[in-house]
C-alpha positions in Angstrom: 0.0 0.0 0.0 1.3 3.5 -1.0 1.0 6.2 1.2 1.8 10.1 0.9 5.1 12.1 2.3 2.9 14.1 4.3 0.9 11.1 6.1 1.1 9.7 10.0 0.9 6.1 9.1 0.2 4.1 12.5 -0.3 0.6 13.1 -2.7 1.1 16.6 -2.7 -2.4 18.9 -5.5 -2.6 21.2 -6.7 -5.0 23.8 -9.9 -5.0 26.0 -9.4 -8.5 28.6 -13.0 -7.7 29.9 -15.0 -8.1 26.3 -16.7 -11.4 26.8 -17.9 -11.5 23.4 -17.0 -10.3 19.7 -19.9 -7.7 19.9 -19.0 -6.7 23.1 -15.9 -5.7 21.9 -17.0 -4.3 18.2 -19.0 -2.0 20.3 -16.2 -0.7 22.5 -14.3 -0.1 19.2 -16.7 1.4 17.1 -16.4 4.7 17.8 -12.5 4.5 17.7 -13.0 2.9 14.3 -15.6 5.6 13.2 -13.2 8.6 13.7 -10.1 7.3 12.7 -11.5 5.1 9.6 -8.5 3.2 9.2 -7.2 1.7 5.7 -7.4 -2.1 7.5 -8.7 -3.3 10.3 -8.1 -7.2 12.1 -10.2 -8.0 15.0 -9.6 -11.6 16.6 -10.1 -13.4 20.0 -7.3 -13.4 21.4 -6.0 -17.7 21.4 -7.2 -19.4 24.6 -3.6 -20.9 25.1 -2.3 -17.7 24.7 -0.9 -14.6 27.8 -3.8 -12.8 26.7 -7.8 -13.0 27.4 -10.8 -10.9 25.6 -10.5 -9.5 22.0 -7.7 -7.7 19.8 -7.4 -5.3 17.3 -5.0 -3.9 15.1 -5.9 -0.7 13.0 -3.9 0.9 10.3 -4.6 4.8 10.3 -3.4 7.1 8.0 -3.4 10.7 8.9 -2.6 13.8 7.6 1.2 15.5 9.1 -0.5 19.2 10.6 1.1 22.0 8.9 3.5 23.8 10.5 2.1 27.5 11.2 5.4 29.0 10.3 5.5 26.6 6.8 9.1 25.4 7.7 7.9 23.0 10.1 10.4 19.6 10.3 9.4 16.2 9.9 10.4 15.4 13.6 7.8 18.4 15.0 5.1 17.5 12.4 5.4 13.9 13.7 5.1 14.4 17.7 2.2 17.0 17.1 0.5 14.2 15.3 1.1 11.6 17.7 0.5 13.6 20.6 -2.9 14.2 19.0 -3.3 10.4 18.8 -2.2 9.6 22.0 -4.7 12.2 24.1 -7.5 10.4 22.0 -6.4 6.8 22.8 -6.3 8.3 26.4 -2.4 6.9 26.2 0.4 9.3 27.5 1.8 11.5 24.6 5.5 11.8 27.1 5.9 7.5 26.1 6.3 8.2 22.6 9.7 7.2 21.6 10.9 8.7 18.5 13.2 7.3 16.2 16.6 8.4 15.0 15.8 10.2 12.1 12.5 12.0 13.4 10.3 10.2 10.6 8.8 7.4 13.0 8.7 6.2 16.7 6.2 3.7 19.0 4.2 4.5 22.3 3.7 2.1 24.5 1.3 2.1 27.2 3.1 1.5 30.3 0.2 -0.1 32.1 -2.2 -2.1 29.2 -4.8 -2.3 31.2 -5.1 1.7 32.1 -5.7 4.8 30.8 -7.1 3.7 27.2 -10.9 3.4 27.0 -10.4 1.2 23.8 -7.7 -0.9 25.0 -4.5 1.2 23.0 -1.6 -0.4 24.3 0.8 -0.4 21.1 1.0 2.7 18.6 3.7 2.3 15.5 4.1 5.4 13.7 6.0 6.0 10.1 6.1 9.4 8.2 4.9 8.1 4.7 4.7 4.1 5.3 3.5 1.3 7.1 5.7 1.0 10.4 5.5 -3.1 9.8 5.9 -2.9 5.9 8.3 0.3 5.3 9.0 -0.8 1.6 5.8 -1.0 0.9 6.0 -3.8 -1.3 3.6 -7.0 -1.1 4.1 -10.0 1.0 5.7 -12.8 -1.3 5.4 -16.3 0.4 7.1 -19.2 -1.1 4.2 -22.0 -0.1 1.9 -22.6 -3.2 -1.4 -23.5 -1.7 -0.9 -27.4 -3.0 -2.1 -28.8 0.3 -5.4 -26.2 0.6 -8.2 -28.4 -0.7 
């Protein structure tokens, strides 16, 4: 997927432990869902063997860089006024965002997952212009040829 110089691409990673059922949980998340319209969305139970309990989601946003008000804004500013903007509205901490070297990308972490996010925001991986798990851009090429699927 191709995105623009002047996008905030975040992969958003949210758990609620206390949604008993898959509409319990698309409920909590709808409204998350409604503002932020990502590109792609999963939603999954989380594995009954697994270290987690409830629902999961994982959201890909893209959203617009603000513009600077003196038009020589840098990437780096562009990018924590975006995330903080993100954070306050996944009711996550703006101060955890880590940035990364260049200024062009960083994650927030939530340091307690079961606090402060109504929707369960635990994870936020942010890219200036590309998917934070897929910076290339390219598509997934997988060796296997589907001779076993029936």
């Amino acid at each position: 997927m191709r995105f623009s110089s002047d996008d905030l691409v975040c992969r958003i990673a949210c758990h609620l432990e206390q949604a008993h059922t898959a509409d319990e949980a698309m409920r909590a998340w709808l409204p998350l869902v409604s503002e932020l319209r990502p590109v792609s969305a999963a939603f999954e139970a989380a594995h009954p063997d697994g270290l987690r309990r409830g629902y999961l989601a994982d959201l890909l946003v893209a959203l617009p860089l603000p513009e600077d008000g003196a038009g020589g804004g840098s990437t780096r500013s562009r990018l924590l006024a975006a995330v903080d903007a993100l954070a306050v509205r996944l009711g996550l901490d703006p101060a955890d965002f880590e940035a990364d070297e260049d200024g062009a990308g960083g994650a927030l972490k939530a340091k307690d997952e079961q606090g402060g996010s109504p929707y369960g925001a635990y994870l936020v991986l942010a890219l200036t212009g590309a998917d934070p798990l897929n910076p290339d851009g390219e598509e997934k090429d997988y060796a296997d040829t589907g001779e076993d699927l029936p």
